[in-house]
C-alpha positions as CSV (number, residue, x, y, z in Angstrom):
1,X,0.0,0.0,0.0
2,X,1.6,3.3,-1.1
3,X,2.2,6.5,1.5
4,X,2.5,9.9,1.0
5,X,4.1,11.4,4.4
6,X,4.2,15.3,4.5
7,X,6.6,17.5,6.7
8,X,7.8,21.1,6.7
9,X,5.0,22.7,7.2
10,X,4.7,25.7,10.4
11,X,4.3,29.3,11.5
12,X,6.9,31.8,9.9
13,X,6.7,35.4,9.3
14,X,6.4,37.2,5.9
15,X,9.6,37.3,4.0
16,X,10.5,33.7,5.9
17,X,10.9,31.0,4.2
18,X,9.8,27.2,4.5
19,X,10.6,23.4,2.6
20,X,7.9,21.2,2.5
21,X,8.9,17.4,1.7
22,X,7.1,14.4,1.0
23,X,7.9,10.8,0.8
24,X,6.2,8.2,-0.8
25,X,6.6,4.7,0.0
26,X,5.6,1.2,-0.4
27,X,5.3,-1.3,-3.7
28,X,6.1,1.8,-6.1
29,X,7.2,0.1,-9.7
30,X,7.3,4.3,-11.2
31,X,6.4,7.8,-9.9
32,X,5.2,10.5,-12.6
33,X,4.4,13.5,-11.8
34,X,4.9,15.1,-8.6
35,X,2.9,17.9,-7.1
36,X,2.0,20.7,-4.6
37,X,-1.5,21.8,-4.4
38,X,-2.6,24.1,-1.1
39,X,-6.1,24.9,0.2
40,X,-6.5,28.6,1.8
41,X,-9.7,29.2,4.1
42,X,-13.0,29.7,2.0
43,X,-10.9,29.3,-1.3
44,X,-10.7,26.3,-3.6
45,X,-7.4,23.8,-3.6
46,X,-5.2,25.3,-6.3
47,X,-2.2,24.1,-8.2
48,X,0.9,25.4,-6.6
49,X,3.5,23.5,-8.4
50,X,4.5,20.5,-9.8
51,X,7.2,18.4,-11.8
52,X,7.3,15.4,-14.3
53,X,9.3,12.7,-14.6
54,X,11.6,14.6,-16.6
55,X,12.2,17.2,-14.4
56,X,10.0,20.2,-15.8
57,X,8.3,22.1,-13.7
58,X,5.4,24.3,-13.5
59,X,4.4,27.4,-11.1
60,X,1.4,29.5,-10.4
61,X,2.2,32.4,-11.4
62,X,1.9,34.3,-8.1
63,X,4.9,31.8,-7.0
64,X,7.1,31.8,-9.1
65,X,10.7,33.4,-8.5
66,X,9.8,32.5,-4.6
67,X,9.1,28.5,-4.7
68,X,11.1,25.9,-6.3
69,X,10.3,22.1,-6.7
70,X,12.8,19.3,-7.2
71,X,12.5,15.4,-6.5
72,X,14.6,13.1,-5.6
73,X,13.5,9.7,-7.8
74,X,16.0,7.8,-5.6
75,X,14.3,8.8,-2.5
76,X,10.7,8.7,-3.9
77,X,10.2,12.4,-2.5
78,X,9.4,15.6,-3.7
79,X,10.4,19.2,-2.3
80,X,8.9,22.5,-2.2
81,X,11.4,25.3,-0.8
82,X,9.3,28.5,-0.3
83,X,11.3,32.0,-0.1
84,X,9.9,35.4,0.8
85,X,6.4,33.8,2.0
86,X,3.8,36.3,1.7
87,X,0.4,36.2,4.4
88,X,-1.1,34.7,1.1
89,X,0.5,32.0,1.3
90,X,-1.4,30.8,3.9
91,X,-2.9,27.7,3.2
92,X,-2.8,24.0,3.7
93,X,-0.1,22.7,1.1
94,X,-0.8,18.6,-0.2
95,X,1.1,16.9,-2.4
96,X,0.0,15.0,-5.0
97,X,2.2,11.9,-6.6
98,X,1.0,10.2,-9.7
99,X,2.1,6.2,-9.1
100,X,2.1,2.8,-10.4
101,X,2.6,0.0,-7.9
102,X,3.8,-3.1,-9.3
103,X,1.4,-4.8,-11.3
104,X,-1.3,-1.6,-11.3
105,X,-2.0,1.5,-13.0
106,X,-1.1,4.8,-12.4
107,X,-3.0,6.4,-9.3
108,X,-2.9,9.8,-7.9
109,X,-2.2,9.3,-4.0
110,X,-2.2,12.8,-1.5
111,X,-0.6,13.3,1.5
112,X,-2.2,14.3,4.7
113,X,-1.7,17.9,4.5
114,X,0.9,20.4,6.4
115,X,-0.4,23.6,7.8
116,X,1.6,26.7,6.5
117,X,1.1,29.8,8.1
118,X,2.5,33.5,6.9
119,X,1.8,36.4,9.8
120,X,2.2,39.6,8.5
């Protein structure tokens, strides 16, 4: 049975900055793509950022210059480094990994969520 397990997630001021990881474990035969997507209060969950198997990425644009993604295929995990965090950042961030376990198709898994919190 695959995992996602988050961490990174916390309470940092604006201009601070964060790295969210998460692993994914279990009978994993490939990983695709690898994502971020975040949920703020009374908004819907949005795209933040996200990489193939190839290694490109894609932003939102209001994140882009400030967040970087990279995974680490031999680890399973994917990274989200977040510079000069703005209050509107605030959301909970999931990620999102597309996998095939051995002798499946490909699935889309999330993790449990990490809270991230920007005070102004």
């Amino acid at each position: 049975q695959v995992q996602l397990v988050e961490s990174g997630g916390g309470l940092v001021q604006a201009g601070g900055s964060l790295t969210l990881s998460c692993a994914a474990s279990g009978s994993i035969s490939s990983i695709d793509v690898m994502g971020w997507y975040r949920r703020a209060p009374g908004k819907r969950r949005e795209l933040v950022a996200s990489i193939g198997s190839s290694d490109i990425a894609y932003y939102k644009d209001s994140v882009k210059g400030r967040f970087t993604i990279s995974r680490d295929n031999a680890k399973n995990t994917v990274y989200l480094p977040m510079n000069s965090l703005k209050p509107e950042d605030t959301a909970v961030y999931y990620c999102n990994v597309k996998i095939r376990e051995y002798g499946s198709s490909w699935v889309e898994y999330w993790g449990q969520g990490t809270q991230v919190t920007v005070s102004s």
